[in-house]
C-alpha positions in Angstrom: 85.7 104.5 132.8 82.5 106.2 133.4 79.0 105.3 131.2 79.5 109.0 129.5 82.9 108.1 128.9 82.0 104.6 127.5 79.4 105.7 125.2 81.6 108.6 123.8 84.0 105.5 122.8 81.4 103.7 121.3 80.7 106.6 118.9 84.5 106.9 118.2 84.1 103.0 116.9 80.9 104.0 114.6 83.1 107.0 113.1 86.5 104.5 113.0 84.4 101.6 111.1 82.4 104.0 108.8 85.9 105.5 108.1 88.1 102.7 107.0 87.5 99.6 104.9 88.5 96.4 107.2 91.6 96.0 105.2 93.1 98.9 107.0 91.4 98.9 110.5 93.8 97.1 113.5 90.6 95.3 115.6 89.6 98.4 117.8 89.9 96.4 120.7 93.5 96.5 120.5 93.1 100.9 120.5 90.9 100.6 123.2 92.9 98.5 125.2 96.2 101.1 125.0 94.0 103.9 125.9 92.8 102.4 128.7 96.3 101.3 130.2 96.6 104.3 129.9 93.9 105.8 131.8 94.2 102.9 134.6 98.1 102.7 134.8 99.5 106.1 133.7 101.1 107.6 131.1 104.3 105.7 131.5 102.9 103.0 130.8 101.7 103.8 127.5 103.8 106.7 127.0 103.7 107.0 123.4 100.4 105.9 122.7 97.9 109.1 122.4 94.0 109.2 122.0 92.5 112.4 121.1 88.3 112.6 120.7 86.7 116.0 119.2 83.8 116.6 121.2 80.5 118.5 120.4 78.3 118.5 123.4 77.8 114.5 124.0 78.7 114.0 120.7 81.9 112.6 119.4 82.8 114.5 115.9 86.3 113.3 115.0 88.7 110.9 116.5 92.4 110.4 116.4 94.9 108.0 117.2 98.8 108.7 116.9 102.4 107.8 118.7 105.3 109.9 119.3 108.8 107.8 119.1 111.7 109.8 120.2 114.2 107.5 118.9 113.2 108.9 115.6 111.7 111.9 116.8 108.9 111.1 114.8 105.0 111.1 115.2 102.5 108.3 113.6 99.3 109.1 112.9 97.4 105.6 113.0 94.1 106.5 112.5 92.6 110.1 112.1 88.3 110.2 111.1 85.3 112.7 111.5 82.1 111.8 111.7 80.0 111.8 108.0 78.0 115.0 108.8 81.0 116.8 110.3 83.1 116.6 107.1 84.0 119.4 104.8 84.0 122.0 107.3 87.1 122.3 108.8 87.1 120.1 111.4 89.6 117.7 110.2 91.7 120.3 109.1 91.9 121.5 113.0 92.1 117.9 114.4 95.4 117.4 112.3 96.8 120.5 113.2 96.4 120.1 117.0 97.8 116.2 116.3 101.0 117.7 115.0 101.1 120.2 118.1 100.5 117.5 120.3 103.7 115.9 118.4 105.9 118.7 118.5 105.2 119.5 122.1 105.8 116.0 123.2 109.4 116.1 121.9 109.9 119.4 123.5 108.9 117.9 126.8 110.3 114.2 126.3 113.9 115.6 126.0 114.5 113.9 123.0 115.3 117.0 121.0 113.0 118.4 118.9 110.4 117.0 116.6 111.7 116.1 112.8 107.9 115.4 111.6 104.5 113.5 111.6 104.1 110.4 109.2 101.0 108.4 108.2 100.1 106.1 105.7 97.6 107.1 102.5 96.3 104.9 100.0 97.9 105.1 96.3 95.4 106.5 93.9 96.3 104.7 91.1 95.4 101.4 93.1 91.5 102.6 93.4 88.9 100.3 92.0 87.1 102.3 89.9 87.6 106.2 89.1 85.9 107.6 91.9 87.8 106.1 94.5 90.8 107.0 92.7 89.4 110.6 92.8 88.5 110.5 96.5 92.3 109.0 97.2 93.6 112.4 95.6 91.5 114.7 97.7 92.3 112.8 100.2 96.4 113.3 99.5 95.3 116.7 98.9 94.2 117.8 101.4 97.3 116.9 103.9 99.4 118.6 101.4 97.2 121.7 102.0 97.5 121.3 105.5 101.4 121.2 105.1 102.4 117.3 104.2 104.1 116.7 101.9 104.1 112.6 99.7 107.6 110.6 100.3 107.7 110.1 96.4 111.3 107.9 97.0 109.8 105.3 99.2 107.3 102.2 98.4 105.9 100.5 101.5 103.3 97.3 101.5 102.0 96.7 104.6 101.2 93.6 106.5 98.0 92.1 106.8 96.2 93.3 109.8 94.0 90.3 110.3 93.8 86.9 109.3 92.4 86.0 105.8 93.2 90.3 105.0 95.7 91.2 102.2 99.0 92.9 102.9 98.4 96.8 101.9 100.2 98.9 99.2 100.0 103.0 100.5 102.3 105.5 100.1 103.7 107.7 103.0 103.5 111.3 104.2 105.6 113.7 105.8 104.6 116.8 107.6 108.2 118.7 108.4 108.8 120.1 112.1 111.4 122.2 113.3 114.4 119.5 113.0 113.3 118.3 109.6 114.9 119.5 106.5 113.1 119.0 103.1 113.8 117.4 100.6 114.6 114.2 102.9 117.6 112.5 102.4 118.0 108.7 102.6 118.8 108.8 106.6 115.4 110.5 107.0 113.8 108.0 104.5 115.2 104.9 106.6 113.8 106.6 109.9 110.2 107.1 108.2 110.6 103.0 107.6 111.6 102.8 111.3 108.9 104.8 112.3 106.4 103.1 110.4 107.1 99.5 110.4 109.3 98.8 113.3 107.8 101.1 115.8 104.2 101.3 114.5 104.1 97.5 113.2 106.0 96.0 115.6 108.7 94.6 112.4 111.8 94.0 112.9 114.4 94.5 110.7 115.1 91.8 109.3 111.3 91.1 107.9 110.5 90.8 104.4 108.0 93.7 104.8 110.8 96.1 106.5 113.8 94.8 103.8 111.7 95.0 100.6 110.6 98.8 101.5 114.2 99.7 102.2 115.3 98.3 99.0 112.8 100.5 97.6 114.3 103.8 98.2 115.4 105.7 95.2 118.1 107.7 96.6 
């Protein structure tokens, strides 16, 4: 990796850590080592695992992680963020867009039939500190659901810790439908968001508290 291409990382941390309280950050060593296994050894060896940097000049303005799974036929979005001064102006709404394309055109080329949808975690308003967190948590939700996302209002999921000495985290999950998703989701669609999330994303398997206390929160 070149000293252009090092630097440009080193502004994607400054956005990622001014983006996201610790609580919710993996260590972004463990992001920067997938991307470059990637880089060094290929695709295939990271095959889901996709990086995406918006770039102005030398500058990085917004930064994405995500992960396609075709056993679900699902995206993740892990992490999405633009930089402070870049916010508000439609960047974000274009980064998220071209992540979802990015989705959808992976499961046209992976075979795996087409794309059912993009997840990703948001925190619950209600669980703000103070009112204007809770307030910044709605426009927040809001603005996925103006981008076309939609809140998976029968599901509860707590997180694990990411860290030693954090707490486990509370959020609710999106959905942003693709050509094979129907709306609303059913309870097989609701147990592949789980997958998606927790078994593929966290690494749980099913039989872990974490995975077995969100399925037992379904409401269908």
């Amino acid at each position: 990796m070149s000293s252009n291409e090092m630097n440009l990382i080193q502004q994607v941390r400054w956005i990622y850590e001014q983006s996201f309280p610790v609580e919710e950050r993996d260590p972004f060593e463990n992001m920067l080592q997938a991307i470059l296994r990637r880089e060094q050894a290929g695709p295939e060896e990271c095959e889901n695992c996709h990086f995406q940097v918006a770039v102005e000049g030398d500058q990085a303005a917004g930064a994405a992680f995500f992960n396609y799974y075709p056993k679900t036929r699902m995206g993740f979005i892990a992490y999405l963020a633009v930089h402070p001064t870049r916010r508000n102006g439609g960047l974000g709404a274009q980064l998220y867009h071209h992540l979802v394309e990015c989705v959808a055109e992976e499961a046209r080329t992976s075979g795996s039939g087409p794309a059912v949808g993009v997840v990703f975690e948001v925190e619950p308003p209600e669980l703000g500190v103070d009112a204007d967190e809770q307030a910044l948590r709605r426009r927040r939700i809001g603005f996925y659901q103006r981008n076309g996302a939609v809140v998976v209002s029968d599901l509860a999921l707590i997180a694990p810790p990411l860290g030693h000495g954090l707490p486990e985290m509370p959020y609710e999950i999106m959905f942003h439908p693709l050509e094979g998703a129907r709306l609303p989701l059913g309870r097989s669609e609701i147990e592949a968001v789980v997958e998606t999330v927790l078994g593929y994303s966290y690494g749980l398997p099913p039989t872990s508290p974490y995975y077995q206390r969100t399925l037992e929160s379904i409401r269908l």
